[in-house]
C-alpha positions in Angstrom: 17.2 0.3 -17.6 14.9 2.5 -19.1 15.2 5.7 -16.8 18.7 5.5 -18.6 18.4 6.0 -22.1 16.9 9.0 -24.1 13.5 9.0 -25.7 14.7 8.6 -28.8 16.4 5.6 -28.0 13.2 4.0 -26.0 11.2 4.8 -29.8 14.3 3.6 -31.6 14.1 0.3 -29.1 10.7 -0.1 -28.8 10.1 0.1 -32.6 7.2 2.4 -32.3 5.9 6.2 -33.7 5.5 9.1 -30.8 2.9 10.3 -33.1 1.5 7.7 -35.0 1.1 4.9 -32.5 1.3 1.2 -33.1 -0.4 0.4 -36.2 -3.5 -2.2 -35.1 -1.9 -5.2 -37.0 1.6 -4.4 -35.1 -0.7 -4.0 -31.4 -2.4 -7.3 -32.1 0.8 -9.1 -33.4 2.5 -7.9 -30.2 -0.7 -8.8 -28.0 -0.2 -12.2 -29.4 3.4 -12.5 -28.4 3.5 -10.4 -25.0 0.1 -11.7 -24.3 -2.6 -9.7 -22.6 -1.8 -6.8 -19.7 -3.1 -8.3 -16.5 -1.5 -10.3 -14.1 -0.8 -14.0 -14.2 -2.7 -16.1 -12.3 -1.8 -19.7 -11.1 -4.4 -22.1 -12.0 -7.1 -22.6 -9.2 -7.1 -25.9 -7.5 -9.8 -27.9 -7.5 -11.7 -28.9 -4.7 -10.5 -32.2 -5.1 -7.2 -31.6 -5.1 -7.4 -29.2 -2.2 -9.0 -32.1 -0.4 -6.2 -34.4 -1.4 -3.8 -31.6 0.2 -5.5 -31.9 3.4 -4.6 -35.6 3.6 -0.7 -35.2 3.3 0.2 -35.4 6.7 2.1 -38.1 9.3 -0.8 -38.4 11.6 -3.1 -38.8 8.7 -1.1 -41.4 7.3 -1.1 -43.4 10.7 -5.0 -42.8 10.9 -6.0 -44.3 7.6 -3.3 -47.3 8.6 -5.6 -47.2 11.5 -9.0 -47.9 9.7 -7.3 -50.5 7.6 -5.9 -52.5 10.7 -9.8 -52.1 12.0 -11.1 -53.0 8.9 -8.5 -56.5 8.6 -9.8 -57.3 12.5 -13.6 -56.7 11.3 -13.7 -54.1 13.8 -15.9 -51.6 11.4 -17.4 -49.1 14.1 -13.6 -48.4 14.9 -12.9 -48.2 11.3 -15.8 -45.6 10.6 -15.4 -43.6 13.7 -11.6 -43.0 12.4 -12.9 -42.0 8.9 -15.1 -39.8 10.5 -12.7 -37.9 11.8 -10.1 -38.0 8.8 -12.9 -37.0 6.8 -13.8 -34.1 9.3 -10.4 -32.9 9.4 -9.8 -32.6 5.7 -13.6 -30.5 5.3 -12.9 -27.9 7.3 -9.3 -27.0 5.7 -11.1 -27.2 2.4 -13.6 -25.1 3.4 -11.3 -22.5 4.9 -9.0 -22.6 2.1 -11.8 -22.2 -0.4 -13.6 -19.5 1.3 -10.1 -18.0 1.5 -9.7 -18.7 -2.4 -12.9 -16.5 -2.6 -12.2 -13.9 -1.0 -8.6 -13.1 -2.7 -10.6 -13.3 -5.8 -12.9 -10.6 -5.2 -9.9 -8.7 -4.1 -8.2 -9.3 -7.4 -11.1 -7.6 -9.2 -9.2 -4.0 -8.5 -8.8 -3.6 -12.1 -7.5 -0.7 -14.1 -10.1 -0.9 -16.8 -9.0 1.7 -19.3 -6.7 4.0 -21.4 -6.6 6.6 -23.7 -3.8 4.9 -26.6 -2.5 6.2 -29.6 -3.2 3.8 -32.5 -2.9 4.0 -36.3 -2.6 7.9 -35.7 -5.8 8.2 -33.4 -6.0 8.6 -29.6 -8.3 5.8 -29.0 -10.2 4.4 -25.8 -9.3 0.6 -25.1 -9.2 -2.3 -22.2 -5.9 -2.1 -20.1 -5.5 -5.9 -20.9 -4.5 -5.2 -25.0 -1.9 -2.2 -23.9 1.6 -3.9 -25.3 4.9 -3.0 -25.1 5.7 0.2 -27.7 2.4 1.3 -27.4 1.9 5.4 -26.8 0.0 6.3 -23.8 -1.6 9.5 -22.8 -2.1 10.6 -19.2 -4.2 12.7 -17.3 -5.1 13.7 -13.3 -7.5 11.1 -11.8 -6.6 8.2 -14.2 -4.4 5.2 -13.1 -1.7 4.0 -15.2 -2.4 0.9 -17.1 1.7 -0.3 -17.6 5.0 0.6 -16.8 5.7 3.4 -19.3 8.8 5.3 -20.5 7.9 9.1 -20.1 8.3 11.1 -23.5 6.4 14.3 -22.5 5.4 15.7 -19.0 3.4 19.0 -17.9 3.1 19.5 -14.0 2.8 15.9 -14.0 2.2 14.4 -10.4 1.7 10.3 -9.9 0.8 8.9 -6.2 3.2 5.6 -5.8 2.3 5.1 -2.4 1.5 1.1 -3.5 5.3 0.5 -4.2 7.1 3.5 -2.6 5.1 3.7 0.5 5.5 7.7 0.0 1.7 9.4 0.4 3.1 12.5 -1.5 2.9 12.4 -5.2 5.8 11.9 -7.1 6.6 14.8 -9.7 8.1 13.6 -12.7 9.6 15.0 -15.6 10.3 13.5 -19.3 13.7 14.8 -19.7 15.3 13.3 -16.3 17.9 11.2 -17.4 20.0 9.3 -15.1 23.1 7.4 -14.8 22.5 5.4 -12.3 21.5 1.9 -12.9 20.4 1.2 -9.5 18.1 4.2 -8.9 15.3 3.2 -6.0 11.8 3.5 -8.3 10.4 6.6 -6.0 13.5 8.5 -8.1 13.1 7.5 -11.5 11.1 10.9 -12.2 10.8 9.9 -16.0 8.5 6.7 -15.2 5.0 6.2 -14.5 4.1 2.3 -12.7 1.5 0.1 -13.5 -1.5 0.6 -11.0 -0.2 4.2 -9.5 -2.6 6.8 -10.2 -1.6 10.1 -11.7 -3.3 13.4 -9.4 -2.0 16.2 -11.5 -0.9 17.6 -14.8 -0.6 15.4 -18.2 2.0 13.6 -19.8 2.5 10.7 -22.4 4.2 7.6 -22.2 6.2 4.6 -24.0 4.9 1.2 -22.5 8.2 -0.9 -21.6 6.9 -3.4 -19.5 3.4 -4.7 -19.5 1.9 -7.5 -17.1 4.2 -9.4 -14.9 7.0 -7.7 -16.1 5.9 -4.6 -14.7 7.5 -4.0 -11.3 3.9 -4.4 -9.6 3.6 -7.6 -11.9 7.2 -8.6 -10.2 5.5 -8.6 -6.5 2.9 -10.2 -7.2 4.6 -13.1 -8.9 6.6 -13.2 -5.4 3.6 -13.0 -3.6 1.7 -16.1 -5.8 4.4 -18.3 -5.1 3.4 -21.3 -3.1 5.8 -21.0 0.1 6.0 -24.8 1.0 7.5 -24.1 4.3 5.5 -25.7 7.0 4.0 -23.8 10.2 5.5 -24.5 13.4 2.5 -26.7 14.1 2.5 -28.2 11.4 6.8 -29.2 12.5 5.5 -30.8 16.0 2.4 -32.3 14.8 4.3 -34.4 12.1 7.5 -34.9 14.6 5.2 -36.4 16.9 2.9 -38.2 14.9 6.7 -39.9 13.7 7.3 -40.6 17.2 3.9 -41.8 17.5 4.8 -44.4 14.7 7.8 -45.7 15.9 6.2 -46.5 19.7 3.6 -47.9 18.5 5.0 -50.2 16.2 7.8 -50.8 19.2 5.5 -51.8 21.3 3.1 -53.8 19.1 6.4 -56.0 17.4 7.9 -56.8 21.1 4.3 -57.7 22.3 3.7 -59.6 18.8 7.3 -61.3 19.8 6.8 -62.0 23.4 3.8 -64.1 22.8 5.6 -65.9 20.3 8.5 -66.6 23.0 5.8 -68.0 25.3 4.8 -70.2 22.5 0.9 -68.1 22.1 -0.6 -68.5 19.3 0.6 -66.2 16.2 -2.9 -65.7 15.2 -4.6 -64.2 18.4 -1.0 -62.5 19.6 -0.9 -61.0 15.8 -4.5 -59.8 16.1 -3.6 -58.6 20.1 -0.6 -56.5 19.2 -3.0 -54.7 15.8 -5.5 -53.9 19.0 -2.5 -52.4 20.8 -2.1 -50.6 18.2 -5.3 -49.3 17.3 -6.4 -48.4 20.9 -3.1 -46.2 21.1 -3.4 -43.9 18.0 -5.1 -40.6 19.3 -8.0 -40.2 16.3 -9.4 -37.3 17.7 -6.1 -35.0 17.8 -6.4 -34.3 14.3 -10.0 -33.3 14.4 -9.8 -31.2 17.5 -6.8 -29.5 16.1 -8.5 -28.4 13.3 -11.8 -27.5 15.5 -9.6 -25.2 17.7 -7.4 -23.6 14.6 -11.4 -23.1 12.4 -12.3 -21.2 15.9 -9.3 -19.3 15.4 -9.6 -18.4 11.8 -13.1 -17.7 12.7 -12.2 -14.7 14.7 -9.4 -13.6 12.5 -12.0 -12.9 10.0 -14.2 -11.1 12.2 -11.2 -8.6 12.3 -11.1 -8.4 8.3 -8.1 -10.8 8.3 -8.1 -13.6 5.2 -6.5 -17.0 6.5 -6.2 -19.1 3.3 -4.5 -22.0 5.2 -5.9 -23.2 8.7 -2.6 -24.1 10.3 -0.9 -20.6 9.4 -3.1 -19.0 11.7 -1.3 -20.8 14.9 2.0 -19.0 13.1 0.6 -15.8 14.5 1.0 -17.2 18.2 4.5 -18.0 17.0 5.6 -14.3 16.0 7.9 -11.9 17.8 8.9 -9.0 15.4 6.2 -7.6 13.0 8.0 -5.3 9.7 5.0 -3.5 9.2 4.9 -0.9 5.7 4.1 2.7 7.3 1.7 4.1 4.5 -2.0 3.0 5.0 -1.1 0.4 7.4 -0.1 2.7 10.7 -1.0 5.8 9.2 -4.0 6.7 7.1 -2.6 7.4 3.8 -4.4 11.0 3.4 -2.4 14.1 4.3 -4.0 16.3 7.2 -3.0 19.3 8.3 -1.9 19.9 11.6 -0.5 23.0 12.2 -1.5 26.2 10.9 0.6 29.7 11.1 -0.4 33.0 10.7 1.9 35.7 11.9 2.5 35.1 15.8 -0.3 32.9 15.8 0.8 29.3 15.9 -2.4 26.8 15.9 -2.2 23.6 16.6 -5.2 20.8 15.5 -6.3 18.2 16.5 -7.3 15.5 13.8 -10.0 14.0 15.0 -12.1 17.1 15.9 -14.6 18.0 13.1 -15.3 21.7 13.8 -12.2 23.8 14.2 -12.4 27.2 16.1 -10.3 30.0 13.8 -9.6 33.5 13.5 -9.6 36.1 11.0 -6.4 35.6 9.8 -6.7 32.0 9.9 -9.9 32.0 7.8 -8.2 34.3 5.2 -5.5 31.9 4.8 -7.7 28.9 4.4 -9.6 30.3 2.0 -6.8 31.2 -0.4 -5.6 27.7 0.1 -9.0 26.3 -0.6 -9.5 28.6 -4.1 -6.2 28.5 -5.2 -6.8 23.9 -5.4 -7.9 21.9 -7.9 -8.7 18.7 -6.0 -12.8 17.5 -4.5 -13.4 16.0 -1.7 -16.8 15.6 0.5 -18.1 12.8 2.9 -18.5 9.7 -0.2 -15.3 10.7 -2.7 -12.0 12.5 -3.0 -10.1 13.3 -6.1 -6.9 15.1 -7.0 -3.7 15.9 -5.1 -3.6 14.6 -1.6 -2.0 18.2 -0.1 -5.0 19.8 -1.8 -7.4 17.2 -0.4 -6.4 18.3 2.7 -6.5 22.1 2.4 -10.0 20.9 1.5 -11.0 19.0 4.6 -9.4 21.7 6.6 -11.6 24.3 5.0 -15.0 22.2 5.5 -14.1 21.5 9.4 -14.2 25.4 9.7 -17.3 25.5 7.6 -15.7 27.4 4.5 -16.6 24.8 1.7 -15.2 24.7 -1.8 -18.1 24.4 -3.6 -19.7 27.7 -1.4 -16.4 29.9 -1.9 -16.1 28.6 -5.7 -19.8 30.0 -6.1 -19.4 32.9 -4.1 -15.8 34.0 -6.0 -15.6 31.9 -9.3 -12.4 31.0 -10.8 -11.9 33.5 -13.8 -7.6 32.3 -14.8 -5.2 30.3 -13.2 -1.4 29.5 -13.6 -0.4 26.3 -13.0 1.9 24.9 -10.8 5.3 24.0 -11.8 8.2 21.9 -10.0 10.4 24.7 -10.8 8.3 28.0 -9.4 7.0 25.1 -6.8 3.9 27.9 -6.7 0.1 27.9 -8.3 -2.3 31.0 -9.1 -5.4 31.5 -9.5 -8.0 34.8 -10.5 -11.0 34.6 -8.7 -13.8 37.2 -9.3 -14.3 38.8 -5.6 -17.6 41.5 -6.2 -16.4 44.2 -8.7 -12.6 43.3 -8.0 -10.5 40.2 -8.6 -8.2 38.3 -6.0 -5.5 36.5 -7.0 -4.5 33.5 -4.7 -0.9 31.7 -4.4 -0.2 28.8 -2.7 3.3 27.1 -2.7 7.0 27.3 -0.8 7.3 29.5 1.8 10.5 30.9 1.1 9.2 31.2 -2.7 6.0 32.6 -1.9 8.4 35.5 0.3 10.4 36.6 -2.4 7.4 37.6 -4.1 5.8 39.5 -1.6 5.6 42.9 -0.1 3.8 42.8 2.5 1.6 40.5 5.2 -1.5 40.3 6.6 -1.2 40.7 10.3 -4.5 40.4 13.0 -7.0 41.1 10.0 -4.7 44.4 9.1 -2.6 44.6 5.7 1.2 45.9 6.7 4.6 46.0 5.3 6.8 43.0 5.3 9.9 44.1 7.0 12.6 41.9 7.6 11.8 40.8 11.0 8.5 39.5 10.0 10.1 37.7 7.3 12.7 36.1 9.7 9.8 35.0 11.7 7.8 33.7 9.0 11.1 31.4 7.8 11.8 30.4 11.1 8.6 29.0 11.6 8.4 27.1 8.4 12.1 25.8 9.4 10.6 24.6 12.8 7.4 23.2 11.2 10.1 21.1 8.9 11.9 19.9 11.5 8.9 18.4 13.1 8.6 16.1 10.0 5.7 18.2 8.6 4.9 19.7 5.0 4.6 23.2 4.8 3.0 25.2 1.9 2.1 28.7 2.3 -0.5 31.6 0.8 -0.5 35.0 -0.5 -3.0 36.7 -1.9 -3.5 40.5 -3.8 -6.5 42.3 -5.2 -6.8 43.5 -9.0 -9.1 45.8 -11.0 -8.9 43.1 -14.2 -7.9 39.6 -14.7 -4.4 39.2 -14.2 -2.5 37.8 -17.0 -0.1 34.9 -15.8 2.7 37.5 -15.8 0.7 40.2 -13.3 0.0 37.4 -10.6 3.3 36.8 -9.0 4.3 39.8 -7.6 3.4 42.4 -5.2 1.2 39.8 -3.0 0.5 39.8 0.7 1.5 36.8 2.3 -0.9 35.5 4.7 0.8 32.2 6.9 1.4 28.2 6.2 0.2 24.6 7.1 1.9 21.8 8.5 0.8 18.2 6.9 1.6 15.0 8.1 -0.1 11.5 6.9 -1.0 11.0 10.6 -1.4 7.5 12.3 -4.5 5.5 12.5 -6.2 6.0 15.6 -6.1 2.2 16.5 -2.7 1.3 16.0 -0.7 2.9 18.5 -2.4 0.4 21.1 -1.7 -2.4 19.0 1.6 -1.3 19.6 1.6 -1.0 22.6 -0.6 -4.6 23.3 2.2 -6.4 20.9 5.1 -5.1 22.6 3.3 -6.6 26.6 2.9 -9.6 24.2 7.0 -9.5 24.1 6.9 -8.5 20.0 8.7 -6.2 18.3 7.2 -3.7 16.3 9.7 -2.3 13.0 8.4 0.2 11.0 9.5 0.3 7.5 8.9 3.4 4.9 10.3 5.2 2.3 9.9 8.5 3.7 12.5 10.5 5.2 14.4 9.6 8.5 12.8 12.9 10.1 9.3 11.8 8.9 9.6 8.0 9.7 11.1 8.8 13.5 8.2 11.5 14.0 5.7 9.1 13.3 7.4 6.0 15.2 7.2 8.4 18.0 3.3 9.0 18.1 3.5 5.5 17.9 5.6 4.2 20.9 7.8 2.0 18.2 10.7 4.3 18.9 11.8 6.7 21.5 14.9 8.6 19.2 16.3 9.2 15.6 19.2 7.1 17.2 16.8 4.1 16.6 16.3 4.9 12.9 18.6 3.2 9.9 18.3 4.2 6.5 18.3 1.9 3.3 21.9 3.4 2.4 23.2 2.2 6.2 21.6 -1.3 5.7 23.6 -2.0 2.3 27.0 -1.3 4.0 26.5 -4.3 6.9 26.9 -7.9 5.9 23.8 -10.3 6.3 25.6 -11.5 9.5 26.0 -7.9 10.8 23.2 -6.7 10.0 21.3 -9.9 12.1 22.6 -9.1 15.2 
């Protein structure tokens, strides 16, 4: 366990330099025994063999018997008429399950190209696919990380893991956590850094341990490329009664076959009668219209940007009755928005789907220290940077106060960056012949440092009442399963040093955040649950957040029908079914 041990132990292990790197002869020597950083792939069928698949079925079976039997009684139009259909059958799986195959490659070109790597003493540029275990990687905001890696040195360093924790908050890590713990869920090992997560903030440098599919997105996806052999419950009936199907038929061709031999026919023409029996009694167009009626279906799956890579799975959907759905981007919309913003007695709530937002004065100060004081972009085609800052952002350009036009109109001039321990940022921006600094952070943080508030456009002292308020709110705000940050602000005659800026400032009011639900899924809901199937959300975010959320969405009425992860490991597998 590599959250475990020290970094000098993770060098010692790893046999690598902090400084230094891998030399290139050790990289390529380990390249050659590791093999290259990308997941495995099974081998592609061919179309042959996906053809071949199509034909491994009962009622198959008793089909091709069929055109053999027609053949033997020179019956050919019979005979081709059946291999019509056997061949019409086994096209359209293999063109649903190649068109599928097509798709899932196109998918699988999400590719972390890239990383900066420190190798015989240089910090050098190179594919993903030749990082190897040991090797020394260097981090920074907006780049994804190209392996599992050991974290030796961290500053402010923030890494979204929403793709295996489900959590839309980045993760702030730290090089020196140690734990001892060997069973620490991955959102809490604060000194790694996951293939494929992307890091929003800070810097930081890591050990690669694991590389490929020993990486723990390379140990899904393994689970997710194995072939489940399981067949769909129409696949069950289809074969049970082309077996049944079988049995008749031969039943009743033998006791016909031994009849006419009892009444002394002969064996030639009762031989040829009882093949005719059987022949005419083989429904040859089941298959075919089966697979007509499940292309239809598939047909408008994909219409709804669903991939169906086998045609018989997509009757399992009619067989469902509890979907376990991942809450992050699948019934929310994996962006934080805010939702609520306080100024003093001033409690506004918004409405996410409403472009232009009517504010206040004091509302309009507070966004625009939020807006200054981030480091994150985001306009119509691309966002970058921490998602809470994203969303400061977005909140400022639905009320018209843009970061571009306020970063123009007061430029940046110094900053302090945030830190997990202050849990506040700072920055000086130059505001005519003045300067402004602006704090964003913790509420209660972000009120020990300040003296007063800003209160219907007016600067006054903050007195202990409307600090009470101002914590009460942010304890309300909490409870409704939102993140709250706050602003201050303060004017200077000269560019604060990092010292001058926390102190003396006058707080202005909070946000609420929440990732909030897709517009479209709380009918879905709602239509599986008249279609008597049970919706189960499943998230790694807190019990508060997950039951506000289940709420908006009609999956669940009280906390009462929340269970967390620690709950589920106490009740047996038989417990825990009913």
């Amino acid at each position: 366990m590599w959250f475990t041990k020290s970094t000098q132990e993770v060098l010692a292990e790893l046999d690598t330099n902090l400084e230094q790197g891998l030399t290139s002869q050790e990289a390529a020597k380990r390249l050659e025994e590791y093999g290259p950083n990308k997941l495995a792939e099974k081998k592609r069928k061919s179309l042959l063999s996906m053809f071949m698949a199509q034909l491994q079925d009962t009622m198959i079976y008793i089909l091709l018997a069929a055109t053999v039997l027609s053949v033997v009684m020179r019956d050919y139009a019979e005979a081709i008429i059946i291999l019509i259909v056997v061949l019409l059958n086994a096209v359209i799986g293999v063109f649903q399950e190649n068109k599928a195959e097509q798709a899932m490659d196109e998918l699988k070109k999400l590719t972390t190209p890239h990383a900066y790597v420190r190798r015989d003493g240089q910090v050098i540029e190179i594919g993903s696919e030749e990082i190897v275990p040991g090797d020394v990687i260097e981090i920074d905001a907006g780049r994804f990380i190209p392996a599992d890696l050991r974290l030796v040195e961290s500053s402010n360093l923030q890494i979204e893991e929403s793709a295996l924790t489900g959590e839309s908050v980045p993760s702030e890590k730290d090089a020196n956590f140690l734990s001892d713990k060997d069973n620490l869920p991955l959102g809490d090992r604060k000194n790694m850094a996951f293939m494929s997560t992307l890091a929003t903030y800070g810097r930081g440098v890591g050990v690669v341990v694991a590389n490929a599919v020993q990486s723990e997105i390379g140990k899904i996806a393994k689970i997710l490329e194995e072939d489940n052999d399981e067949m769909t419950p129409l696949q069950k009936r289809l074969d049970h009664l082309g077996k049944i199907l079988g049995f008749i038929i031969l039943g009743v061709a033998g006791l016909m076959l031994v009849v006419g031999l009892f009444q002394n026919r002969g064996f030639k023409d009762m031989l040829l009668l009882a093949i005719s029996l059987a022949v005419a009694a083989i429904p040859e167009g089941l298959p075919a219209i089966v697979a007509i009626v499940l292309a239809l279906g598939v047909t408008r799956m994909s219409k709804n940007n669903a991939i169906i890579k086998k045609l018989p799975s997509v009757e399992t959907l009619g067989s469902v009755n509890v979907i376990c759905s991942d809450k992050t981007g699948t019934l929310t919309q994996n962006k934080m928005t805010v939702v609520r913003s306080y100024t003093y007695q001033n409690n506004h709530q918004l409405d996410a789907d409403i472009d232009q937002v009517e504010t206040d004065e004091d509302e309009r100060m507070l966004v625009k220290s939020l807006v200054l004081c981030s480091d994150a972009t985001a306009n119509e085609d691309k966002t970058t940077g921490d998602p809470t800052e994203i969303a400061f952002i977005v909140f400022g350009n639905r009320i018209g106060m843009t970061k571009e036009a306020l970063n123009k109109e007061f430029p940046r001039v110094a900053e302090k960056p945030f830190d997990s321990d202050r849990k506040l940022m700072s920055t000086a921006n130059k505001e005519g012949d003045k300067y402004v600094v602006h704090t964003k952070g913790a509420v209660d943080n972000l009120l020990n440092i300040s003296n007063r508030a800003y209160v219907d456009g007016e600067v006054v002292p903050l007195s202990d009442k409307i600090r009470e308020d101002f914590l009460n709110q942010a304890e309300n705000l909490s409870n409704e399963a939102l993140r709250v940050l706050g602003a201050a602000y303060k004017f200077s005659d000269h560019v604060p040093s990092e010292d001058e800026m926390e102190s003396d400032l006058i707080f202005l009011g909070m946000v609420g955040m929440i990732d909030p639900p897709r517009l479209e899924v709380k009918d879905s809901v709602e239509i599986a649950r008249v279609a008597g199937i049970r919706t189960i959300m499943i998230t790694g975010d807190h019990k508060n957040t997950a039951v506000a959320i289940a709420k908006e969405l009609g999956i669940a009425n009280s906390i009462d029908q929340a269970i967390t992860g620690p709950e589920i490991d106490q009740y047996s597998d038989e417990d825990f079914v009913k």
